[in-house]
PAVEX-396923 format. One line per field, with one value per residue (C-alpha): x, y, z; residue number from 1. Coordinates in Angstrom, 3 decimals. Layout:
<sites>
x = c(X ...) .
y = c(Y ...) .
z = c(Z ...) .
nr = c(NUM ...) .
</sites>
This chain:
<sites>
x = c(83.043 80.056 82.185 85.837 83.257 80.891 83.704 85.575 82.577 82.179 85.618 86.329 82.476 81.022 77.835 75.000 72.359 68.682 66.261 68.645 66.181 63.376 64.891 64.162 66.862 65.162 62.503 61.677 60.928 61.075 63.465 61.513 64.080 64.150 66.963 69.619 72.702 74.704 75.970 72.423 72.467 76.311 75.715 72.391 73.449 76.911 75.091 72.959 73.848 71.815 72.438 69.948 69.199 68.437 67.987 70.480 71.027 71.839 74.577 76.646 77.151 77.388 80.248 82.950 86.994 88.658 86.791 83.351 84.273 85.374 82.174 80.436 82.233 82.027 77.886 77.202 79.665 77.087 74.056 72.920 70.579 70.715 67.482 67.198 65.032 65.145 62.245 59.027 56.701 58.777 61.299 59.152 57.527 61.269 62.233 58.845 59.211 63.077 61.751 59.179 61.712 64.205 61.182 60.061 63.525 63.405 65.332 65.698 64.639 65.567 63.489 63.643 60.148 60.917 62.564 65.499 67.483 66.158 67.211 67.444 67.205 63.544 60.976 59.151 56.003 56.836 55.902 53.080 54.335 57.306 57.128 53.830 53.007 56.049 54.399 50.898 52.088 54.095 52.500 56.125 56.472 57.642 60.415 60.782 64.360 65.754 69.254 70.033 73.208 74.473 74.013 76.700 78.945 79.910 77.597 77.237 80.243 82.725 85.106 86.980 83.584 83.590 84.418 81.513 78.859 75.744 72.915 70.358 67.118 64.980 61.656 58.897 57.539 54.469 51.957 49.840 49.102 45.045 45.087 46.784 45.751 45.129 48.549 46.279 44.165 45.885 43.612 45.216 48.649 48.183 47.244 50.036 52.736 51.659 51.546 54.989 56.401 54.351 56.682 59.752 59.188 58.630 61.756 64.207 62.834 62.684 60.479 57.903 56.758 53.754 55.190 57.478 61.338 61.306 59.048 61.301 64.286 63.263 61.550 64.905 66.382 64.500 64.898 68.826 68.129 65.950 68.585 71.260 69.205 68.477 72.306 73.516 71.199 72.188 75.598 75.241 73.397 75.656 78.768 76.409 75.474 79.151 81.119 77.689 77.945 81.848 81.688 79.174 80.937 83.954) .
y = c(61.366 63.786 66.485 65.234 64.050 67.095 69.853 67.787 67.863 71.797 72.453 70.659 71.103 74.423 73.638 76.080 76.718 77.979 77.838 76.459 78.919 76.414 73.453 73.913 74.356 71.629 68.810 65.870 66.155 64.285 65.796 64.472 64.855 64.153 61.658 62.065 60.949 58.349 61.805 63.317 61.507 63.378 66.745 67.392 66.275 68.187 71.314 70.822 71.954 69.000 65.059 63.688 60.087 58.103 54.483 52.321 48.939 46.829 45.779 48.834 48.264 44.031 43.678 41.719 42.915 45.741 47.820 47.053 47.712 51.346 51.943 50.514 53.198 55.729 55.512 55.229 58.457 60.648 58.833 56.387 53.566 50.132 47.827 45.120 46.176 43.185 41.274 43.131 44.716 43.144 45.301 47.931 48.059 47.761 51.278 52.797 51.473 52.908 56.391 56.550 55.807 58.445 61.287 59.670 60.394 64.155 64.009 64.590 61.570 61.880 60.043 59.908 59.738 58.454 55.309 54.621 57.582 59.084 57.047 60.251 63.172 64.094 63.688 60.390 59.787 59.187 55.972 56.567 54.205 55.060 59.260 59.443 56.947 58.133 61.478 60.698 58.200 60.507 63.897 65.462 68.210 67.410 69.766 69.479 69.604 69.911 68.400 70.393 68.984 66.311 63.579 65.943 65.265 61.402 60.572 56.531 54.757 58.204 56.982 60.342 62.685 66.292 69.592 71.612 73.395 71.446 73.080 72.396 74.342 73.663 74.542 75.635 72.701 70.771 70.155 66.559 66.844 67.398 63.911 62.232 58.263 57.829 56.437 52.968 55.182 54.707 57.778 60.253 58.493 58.881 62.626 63.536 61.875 64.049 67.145 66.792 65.642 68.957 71.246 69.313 70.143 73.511 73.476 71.654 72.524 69.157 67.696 65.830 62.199 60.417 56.796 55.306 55.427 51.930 51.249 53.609 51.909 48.917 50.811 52.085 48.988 46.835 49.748 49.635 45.528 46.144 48.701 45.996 43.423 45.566 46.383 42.993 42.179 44.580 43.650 40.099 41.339 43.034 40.510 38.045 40.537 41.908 38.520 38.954 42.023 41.946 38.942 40.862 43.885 41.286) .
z = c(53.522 52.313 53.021 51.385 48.062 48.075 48.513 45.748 43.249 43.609 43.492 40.029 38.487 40.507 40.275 40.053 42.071 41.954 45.122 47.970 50.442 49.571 51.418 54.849 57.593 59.702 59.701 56.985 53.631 50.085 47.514 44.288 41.240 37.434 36.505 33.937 35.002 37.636 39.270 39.865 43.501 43.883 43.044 44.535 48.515 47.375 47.343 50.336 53.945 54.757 54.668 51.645 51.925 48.668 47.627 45.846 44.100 46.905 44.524 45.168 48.518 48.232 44.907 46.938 46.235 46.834 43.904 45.570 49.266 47.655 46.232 49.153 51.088 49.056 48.541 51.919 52.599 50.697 51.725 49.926 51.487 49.958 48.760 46.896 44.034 42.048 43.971 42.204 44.474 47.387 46.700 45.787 49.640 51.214 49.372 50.446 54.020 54.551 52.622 55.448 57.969 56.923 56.860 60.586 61.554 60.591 57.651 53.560 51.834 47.793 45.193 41.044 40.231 36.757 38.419 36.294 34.150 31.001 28.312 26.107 28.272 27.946 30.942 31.599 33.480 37.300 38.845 41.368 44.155 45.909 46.269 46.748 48.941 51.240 51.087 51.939 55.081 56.450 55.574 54.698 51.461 48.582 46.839 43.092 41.769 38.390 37.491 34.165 31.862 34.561 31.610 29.327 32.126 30.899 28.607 27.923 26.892 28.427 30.827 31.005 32.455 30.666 32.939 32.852 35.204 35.580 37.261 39.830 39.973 43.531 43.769 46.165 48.730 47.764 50.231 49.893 53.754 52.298 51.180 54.273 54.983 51.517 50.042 48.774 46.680 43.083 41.587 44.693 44.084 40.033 40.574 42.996 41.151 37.912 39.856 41.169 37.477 36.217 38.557 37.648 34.296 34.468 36.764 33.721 30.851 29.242 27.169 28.772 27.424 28.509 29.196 31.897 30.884 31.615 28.079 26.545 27.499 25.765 22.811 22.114 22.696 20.171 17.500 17.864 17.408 14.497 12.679 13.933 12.216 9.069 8.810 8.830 5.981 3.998 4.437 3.274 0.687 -0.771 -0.310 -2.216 -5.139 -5.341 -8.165 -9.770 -10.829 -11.243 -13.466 -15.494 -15.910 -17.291) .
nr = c(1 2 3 4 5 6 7 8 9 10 11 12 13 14 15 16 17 18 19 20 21 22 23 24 25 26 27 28 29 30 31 32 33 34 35 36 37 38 39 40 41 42 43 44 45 46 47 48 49 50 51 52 53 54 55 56 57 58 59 60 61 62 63 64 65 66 67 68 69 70 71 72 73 74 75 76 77 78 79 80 81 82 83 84 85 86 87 88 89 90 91 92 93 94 95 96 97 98 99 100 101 102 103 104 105 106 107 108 109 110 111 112 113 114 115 116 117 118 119 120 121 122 123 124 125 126 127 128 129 130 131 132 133 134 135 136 137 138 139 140 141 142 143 144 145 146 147 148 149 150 151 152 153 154 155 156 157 158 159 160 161 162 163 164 165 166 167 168 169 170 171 172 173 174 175 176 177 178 179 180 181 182 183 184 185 186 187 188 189 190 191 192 193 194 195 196 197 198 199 200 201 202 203 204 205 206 207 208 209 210 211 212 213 214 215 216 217 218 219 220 221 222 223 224 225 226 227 228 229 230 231 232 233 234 235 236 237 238 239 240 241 242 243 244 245 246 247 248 249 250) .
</sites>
C-alpha cells in the first residue's frame, strides 16, 4: 500500500526534496515536523526509503461503511497508528507510550510538534509533551522537517486539490541523549521542544508565533463569530432604516 500511494503521490505532485542524506539508513528516530496540511503525513513517508510511523484520530481507522473501511485501509497502508486522543492526558500518555514503542522497535516515529495544523500557515509553539518526552525515554535523534506549500495543495473548503510541487526540507539530527531520564522535568521538556521548533523554522521559513495553534484556532474562530455577529447587525439595520428613509425622500 505505501508503495502503490507513495509512487502515486510523486508521480502526479513530484515532490521536492532537501536533506534525504540526513535520515539515517538504519536505527530509530523521531521525525519532528511543522503541520500545514491533511497531506503532510502523505508526502513526507512518500519520499522516504523508510516506513514512518505517525499517530492518528482513532476515528480514521473506526468510521463503519464502506467509505471508512477505505480510509481505514488506506492510513494504515502508509503508516499511520491509531489513538484515541479525545480522553485528555489519557490520551495524551497512549500517543507517547506507542511513539516510544515504535523508536524501541528500531524505527521512524513522526510527530507535529504544533499538535493540530496551522490555522493560517505561520509557526505555532510546539507542545512539550509528546516529542520530547519520546525523545528523552528513549534517547533517539530528533530530525527537523519542513513541509513547504502542502496547505496550497487543497486549501479548506477545495475538494478538487491543486497540481503543484510542494517541498520538503530535512534537516540535521538533534541530539537530547545529554538530558536522558529526565522526560518529567517540564523546564528540559519546555527547552527541547523550543529548540526543535527553532530548527523547523529556520528549515520553512514561516513565521513563527508564540502561542499554541490550538488558542489560535479558537482566536480565529470567535473573530469570524464576532464579524458574523457584526454583519448580521448591520444587515437588520439597514432593512429597518431602508421605508424610513424612502418615505422621506417621497
Amino acid at each position: 500500500m505505501k508503495l502503490t500511494v507513495g509512487g502515486s503521490l510523486k508521480t502526479v505532485f513530484r515532490p521536492w526534496v532537501e536533506g534525504l542524506e540526513n535520515i539515517p539508513a538504519e536505527g530509530p528516530a523521531i521525525l519532528a515536523s511543522n503541520h500545514l496540511s491533511f497531506s503532510d503525513s502523505f508526502f513526507l513517508p512518500a519520499v522516504l526509503h523508510r516506513k514512518v510511523t505517525f499517530i492518528a484520530k482513532a476515528e480514521y481507522f473506526t468510521t463503519p461503511g464502506v467509505k471508512g473501511k477505505l480510509t481505514a485501509a488506506f492510513f494504515k497502508g502508509v503508516g499511520q497508528l491509531p489513538v484515541d486522543r479525545s480522553g485528555g492526558r489519557g490520551a495524551g500518555e497512549a500517543a507517547i507510550k506507542s511513539g516510544i514503542e515504535v523508536i524501541e522497535r528500531g524505527e521512524l516515529f513522526g510527530i507535529y510538534p504544533e499538535g493540530t495544523r496551522s490555522p493560517d500557515g505561520r509557526l505555532y509553539r510546539g507542545k512539550p509533551g509528546g516529542l520530547a518526552r519520546v525523545a528523552l525515554a528513549t534517547g533517539a535523534p530528533v530530525i527537523p522537517v519542513a513541509m513547504i506549500d502542502t496547505e496550497k495543495i487543497q486549501p479548506p473548503g477545495k475538494v478538487r486539490p491543486k497540481l503543484m510541487r510542494p517541498g520538503i526540507r530535512i534537516g540535521k539530527p538533534l541530539d537530547f541523549s545529554r538530558y536522558h531520564g529526565l522526560e518529567n522535568d517540564r523546564f528540559i521538556l519546555r527547552s527541547v521542544t523550543d529548540e526543535v521548533m527553532y530548527e523547523i523554522m529556520k528549515l520553512s521559513g514561516q513565521e513563527y508565533v508564540d502561542i499554541y495553534a490550538t488558542a489560535a484556532k479558537r482566536q480565529i474562530a470567535e473573530a469570524a463569530k464576532q464579524q458574523a455577529e457584526r454583519d448580521k447587525a448591520a444587515k437588520a439595520a439597514k432593512s429597518e432604516s431602508g421605508p424610513t428613509e424612502n418615505a422621506d425622500r417621497a
